[in-house]
One Martini backbone bead per residue (centre of mass of N, CA, C, O) as a GRO file, in nm:
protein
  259
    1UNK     BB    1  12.559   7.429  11.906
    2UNK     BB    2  12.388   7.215  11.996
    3UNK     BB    3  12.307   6.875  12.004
    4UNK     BB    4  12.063   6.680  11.889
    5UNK     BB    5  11.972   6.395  12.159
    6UNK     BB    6  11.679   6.413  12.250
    7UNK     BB    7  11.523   6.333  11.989
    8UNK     BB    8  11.566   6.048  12.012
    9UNK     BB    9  11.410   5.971  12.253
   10UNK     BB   10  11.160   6.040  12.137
   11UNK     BB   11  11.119   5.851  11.858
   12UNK     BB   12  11.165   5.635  12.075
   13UNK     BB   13  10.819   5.627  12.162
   14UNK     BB   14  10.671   5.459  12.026
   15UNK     BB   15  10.402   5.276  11.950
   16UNK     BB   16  10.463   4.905  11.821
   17UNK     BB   17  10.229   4.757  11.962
   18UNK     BB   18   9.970   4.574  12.064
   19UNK     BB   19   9.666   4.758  12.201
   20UNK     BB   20   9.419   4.792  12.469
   21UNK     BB   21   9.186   5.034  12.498
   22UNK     BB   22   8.908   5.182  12.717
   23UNK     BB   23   8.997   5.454  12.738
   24UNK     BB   24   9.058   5.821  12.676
   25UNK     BB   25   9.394   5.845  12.717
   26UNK     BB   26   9.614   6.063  12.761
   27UNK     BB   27   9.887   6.185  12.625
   28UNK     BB   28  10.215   6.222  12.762
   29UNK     BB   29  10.508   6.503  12.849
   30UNK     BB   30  10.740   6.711  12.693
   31UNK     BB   31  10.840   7.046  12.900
   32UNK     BB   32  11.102   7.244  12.867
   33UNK     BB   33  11.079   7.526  13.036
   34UNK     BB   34  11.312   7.724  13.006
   35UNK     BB   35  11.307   7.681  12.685
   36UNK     BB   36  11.026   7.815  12.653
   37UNK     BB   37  11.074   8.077  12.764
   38UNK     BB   38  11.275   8.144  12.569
   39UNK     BB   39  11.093   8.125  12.300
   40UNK     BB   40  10.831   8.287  12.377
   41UNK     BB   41  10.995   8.554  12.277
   42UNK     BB   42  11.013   8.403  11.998
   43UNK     BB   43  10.758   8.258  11.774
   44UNK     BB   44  10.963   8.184  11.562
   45UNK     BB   45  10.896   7.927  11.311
   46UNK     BB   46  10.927   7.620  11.163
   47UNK     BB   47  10.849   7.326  10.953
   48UNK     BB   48  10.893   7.014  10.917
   49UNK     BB   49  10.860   6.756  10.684
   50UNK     BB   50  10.621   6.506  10.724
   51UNK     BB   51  10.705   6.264  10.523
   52UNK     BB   52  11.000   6.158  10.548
   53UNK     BB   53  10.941   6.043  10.879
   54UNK     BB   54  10.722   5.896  10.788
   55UNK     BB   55  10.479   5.606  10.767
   56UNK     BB   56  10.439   5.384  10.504
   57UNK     BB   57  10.141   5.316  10.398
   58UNK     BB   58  10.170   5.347  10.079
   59UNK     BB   59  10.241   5.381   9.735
   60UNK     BB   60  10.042   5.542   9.714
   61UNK     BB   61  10.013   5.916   9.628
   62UNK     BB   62   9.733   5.965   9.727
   63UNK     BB   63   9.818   6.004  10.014
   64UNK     BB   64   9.999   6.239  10.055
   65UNK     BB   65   9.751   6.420  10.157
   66UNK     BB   66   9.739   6.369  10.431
   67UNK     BB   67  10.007   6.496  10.497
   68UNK     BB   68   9.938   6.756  10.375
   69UNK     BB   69   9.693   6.823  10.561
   70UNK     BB   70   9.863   6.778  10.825
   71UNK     BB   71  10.055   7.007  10.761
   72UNK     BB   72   9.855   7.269  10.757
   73UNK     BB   73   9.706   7.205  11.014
   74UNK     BB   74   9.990   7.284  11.194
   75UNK     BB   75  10.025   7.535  11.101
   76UNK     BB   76   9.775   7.699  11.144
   77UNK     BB   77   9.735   7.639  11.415
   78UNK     BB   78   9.983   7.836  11.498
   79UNK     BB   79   9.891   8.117  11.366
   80UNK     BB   80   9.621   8.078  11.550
   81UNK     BB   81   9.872   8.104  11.834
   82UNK     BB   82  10.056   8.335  11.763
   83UNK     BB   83  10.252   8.235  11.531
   84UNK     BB   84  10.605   8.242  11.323
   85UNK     BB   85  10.537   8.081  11.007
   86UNK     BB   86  10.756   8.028  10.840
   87UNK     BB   87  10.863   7.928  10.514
   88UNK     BB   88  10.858   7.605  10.399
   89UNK     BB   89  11.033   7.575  10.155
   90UNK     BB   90  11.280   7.629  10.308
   91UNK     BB   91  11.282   7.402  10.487
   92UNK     BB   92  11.265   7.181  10.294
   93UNK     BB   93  11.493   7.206  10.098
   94UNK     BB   94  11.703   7.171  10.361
   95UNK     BB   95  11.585   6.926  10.499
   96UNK     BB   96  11.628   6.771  10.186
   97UNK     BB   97  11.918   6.782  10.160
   98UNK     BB   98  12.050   6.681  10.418
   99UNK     BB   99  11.954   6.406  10.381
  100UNK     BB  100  12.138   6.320  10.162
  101UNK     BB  101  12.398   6.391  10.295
  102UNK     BB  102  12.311   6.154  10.497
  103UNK     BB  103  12.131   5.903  10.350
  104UNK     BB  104  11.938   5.940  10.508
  105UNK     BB  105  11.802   5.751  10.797
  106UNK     BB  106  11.823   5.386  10.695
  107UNK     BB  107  11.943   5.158  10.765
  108UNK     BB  108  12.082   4.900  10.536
  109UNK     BB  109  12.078   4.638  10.701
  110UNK     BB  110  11.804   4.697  10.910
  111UNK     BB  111  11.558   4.959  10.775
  112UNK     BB  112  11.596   5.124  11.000
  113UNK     BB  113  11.591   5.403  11.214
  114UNK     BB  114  11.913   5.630  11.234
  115UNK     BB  115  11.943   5.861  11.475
  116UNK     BB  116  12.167   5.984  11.402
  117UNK     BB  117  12.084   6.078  11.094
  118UNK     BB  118  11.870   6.256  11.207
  119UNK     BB  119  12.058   6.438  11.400
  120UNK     BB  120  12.208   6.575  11.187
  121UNK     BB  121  12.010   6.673  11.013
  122UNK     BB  122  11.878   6.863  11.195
  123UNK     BB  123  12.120   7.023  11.255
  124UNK     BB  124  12.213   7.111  10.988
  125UNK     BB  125  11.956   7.279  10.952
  126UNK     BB  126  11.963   7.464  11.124
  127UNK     BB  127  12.217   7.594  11.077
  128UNK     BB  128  12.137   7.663  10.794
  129UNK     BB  129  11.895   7.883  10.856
  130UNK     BB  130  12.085   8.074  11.041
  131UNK     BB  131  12.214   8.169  10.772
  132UNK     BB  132  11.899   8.347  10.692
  133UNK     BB  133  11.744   8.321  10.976
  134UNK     BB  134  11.513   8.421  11.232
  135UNK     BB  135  11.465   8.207  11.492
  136UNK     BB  136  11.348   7.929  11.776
  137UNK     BB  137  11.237   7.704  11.629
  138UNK     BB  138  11.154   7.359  11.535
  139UNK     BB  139  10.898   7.152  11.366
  140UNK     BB  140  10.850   6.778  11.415
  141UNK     BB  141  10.591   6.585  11.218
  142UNK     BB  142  10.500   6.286  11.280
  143UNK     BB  143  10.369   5.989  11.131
  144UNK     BB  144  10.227   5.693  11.289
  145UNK     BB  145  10.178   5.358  11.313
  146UNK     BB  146   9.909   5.138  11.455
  147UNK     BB  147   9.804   4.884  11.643
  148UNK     BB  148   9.450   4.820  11.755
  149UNK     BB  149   9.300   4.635  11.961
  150UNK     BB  150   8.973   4.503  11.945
  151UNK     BB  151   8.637   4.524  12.092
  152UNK     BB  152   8.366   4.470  12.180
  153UNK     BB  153   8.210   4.506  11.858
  154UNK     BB  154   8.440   4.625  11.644
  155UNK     BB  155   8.409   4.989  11.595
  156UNK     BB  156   8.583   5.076  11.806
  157UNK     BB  157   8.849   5.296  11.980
  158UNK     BB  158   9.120   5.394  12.190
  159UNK     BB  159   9.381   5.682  12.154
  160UNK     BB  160   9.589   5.917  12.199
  161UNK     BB  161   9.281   6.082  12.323
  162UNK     BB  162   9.082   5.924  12.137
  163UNK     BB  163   8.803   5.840  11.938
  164UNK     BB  164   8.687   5.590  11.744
  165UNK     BB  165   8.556   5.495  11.443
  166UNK     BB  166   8.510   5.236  11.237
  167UNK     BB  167   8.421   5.170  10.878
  168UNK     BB  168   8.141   4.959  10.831
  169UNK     BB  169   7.899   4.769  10.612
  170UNK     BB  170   7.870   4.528  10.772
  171UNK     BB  171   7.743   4.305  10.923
  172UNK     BB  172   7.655   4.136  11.174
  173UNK     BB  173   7.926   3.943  11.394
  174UNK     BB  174   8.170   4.051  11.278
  175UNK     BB  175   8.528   4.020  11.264
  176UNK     BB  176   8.794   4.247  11.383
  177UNK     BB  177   9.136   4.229  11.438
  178UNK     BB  178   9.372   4.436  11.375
  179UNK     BB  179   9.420   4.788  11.345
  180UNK     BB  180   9.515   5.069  11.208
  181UNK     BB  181   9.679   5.383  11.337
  182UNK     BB  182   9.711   5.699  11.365
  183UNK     BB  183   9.962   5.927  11.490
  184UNK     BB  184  10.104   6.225  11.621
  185UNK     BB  185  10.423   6.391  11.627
  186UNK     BB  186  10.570   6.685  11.823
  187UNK     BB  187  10.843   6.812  11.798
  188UNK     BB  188  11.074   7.062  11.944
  189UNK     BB  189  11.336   7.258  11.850
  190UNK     BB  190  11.604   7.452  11.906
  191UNK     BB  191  11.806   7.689  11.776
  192UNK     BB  192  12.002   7.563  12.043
  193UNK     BB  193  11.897   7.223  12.018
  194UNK     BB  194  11.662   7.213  12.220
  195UNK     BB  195  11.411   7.053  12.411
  196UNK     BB  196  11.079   7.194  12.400
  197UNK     BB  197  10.902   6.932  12.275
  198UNK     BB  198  10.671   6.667  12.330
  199UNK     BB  199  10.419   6.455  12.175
  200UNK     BB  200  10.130   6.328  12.129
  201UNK     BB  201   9.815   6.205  11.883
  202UNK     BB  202   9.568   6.121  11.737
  203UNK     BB  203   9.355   6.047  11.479
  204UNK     BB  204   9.304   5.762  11.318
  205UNK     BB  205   9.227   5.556  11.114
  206UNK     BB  206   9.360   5.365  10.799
  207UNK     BB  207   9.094   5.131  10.817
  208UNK     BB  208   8.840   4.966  10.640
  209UNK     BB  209   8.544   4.783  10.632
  210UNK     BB  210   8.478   4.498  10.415
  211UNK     BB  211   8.374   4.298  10.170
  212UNK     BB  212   8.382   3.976  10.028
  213UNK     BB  213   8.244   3.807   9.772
  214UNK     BB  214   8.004   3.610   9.800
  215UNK     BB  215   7.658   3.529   9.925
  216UNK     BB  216   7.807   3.229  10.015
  217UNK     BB  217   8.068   3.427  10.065
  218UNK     BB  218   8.165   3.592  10.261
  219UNK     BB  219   8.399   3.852  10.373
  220UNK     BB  220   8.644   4.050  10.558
  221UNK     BB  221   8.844   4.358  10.482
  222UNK     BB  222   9.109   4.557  10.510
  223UNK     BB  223   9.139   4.880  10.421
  224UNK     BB  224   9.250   5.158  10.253
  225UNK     BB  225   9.172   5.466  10.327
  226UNK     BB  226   9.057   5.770  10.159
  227UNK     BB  227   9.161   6.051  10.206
  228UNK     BB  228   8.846   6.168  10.196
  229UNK     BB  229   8.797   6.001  10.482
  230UNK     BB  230   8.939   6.210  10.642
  231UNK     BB  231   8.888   6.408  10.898
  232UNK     BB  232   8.925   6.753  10.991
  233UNK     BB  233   8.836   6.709  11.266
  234UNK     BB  234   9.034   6.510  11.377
  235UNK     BB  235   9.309   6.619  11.308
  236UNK     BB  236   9.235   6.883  11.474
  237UNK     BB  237   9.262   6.721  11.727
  238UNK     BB  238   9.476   6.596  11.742
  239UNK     BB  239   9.694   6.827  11.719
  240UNK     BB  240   9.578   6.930  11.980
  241UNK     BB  241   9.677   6.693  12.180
  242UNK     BB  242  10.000   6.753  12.121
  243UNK     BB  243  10.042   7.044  12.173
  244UNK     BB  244   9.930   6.988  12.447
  245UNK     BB  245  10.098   7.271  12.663
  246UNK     BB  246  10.242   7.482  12.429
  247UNK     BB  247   9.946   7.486  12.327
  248UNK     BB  248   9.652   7.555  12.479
  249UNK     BB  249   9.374   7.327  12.577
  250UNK     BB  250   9.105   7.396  12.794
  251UNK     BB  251   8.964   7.070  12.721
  252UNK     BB  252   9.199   6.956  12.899
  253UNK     BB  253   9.397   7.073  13.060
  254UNK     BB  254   9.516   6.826  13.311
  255UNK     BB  255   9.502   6.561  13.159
  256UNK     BB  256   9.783   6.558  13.120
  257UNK     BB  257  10.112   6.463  13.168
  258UNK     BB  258  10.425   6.510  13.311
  259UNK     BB  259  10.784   6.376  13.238
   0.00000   0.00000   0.00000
């Protein structure tokens, strides 16, 4: 089995910084064609848990649902487009062991993701699926947070082909940027280590603003939204521009670029 190496420089494709963006421009892909047709002859795939990759937005255990509904409608979306998506517990139990494996992700350092680590954890898994059952590829799908310049009048925002209101009950005049954005990415490496197909999608804001303060003492702040306040349409949005062309979505047609 090859090393899976192309995985590390998906990785780090995050945009980092705060960005401004004035039209909803589709993020561009990779799809190494070879390897997809080769693929496409047997679309049985596992689907990598998306918790342990993703970025740790709240200690609050609460949220873990957003993971865990973003985790669903990725399963179901490949389903309904005639996907044989293995049993998750399989994929989790192992890709959570060899986790332990090599000791984590997390450089003890630097604090940051440690690609090597991720990369062995990765083949680990591979491999041992393989010696239980027969599939073409795994889905690896990452949940992360990136901040948002807001234009006036700062009730909306457009990213990774997305376009979001903040949601928001302030009076008129208040002002406030940048705001967090969540966005998955979804990495494919085929069952022989290969990069079969990389890209992201936004999905919403992670942000409402709320007031704060007296009548005579009004303040604006930044709060973490509620698990139940994430639209499943906007969810099921990100993850169709995600996933486009590996699974096409007509709406889009060739707005992607490929590099």
């Amino acid at each position: 089995m090859k090393i899976v190496t192309p995985i590390l420089i998906a990785f780090f494709l995050f945009t980092t910084g705060c960005t401004t963006l004035n039209n909803v421009d589709y993020p561009s892909y990779r799809l190494n064609d070879k390897a997809y047709e080769k693929f496409s002859q047997n679309k049985s795939v596992y689907v990598a848990p998306i918790e342990p990759l993703s970025t740790r937005v709240s200690k609050d255990s609460n949220f873990r649902e957003v993971y865990g509904v973003v985790q669903a409608e990725i399963e179901s979306y490949m389903k309904k487009n005639g996907f044989n998506v293995l049993p998750s517990e399989k994929c989790e139990s192992t890709f959570n062991s060899n986790m332990s494996k090599v000791g984590g992700f997390f450089n003890q350092e630097t604090g940051k993701m440690d690609p090597k680590l991720l990369s062995s954890c990765v083949n680990y898994t591979i491999a041992d699926l393989k010696k239980d059952s027969e599939f073409s590829a795994i889905v690896i799908p990452i949940l992360f947070i990136s901040p948002l310049d807001l234009q006036k009048p700062y009730t909306s925002g457009t990213w990774e082909g997305v376009k979001r209101r903040v949601k928001i009950n302030t009076s008129r005049g208040r002002t406030f940027s940048p705001v967090q954005t969540m966005s998955v990415r979804l990495i494919v490496v085929s069952s022989d280590g290969e990069l079969i197909f990389n890209s992201v999608g936004g999905i919403d804001f992670v942000q409402k603003v709320i007031e704060k303060g007296s009548v005579s003492d009004r303040r604006i702040a930044l709060v973490l939204k509620e698990p139940e306040e994430f639209s499943i349409e906007g969810i099921h949005e990100g993850i169709e521009i995600a996933f486009h062309p590996f699974i096409s979505c007509k709406r889009i047609g060739d707005a992607k670029e490929k590099v």
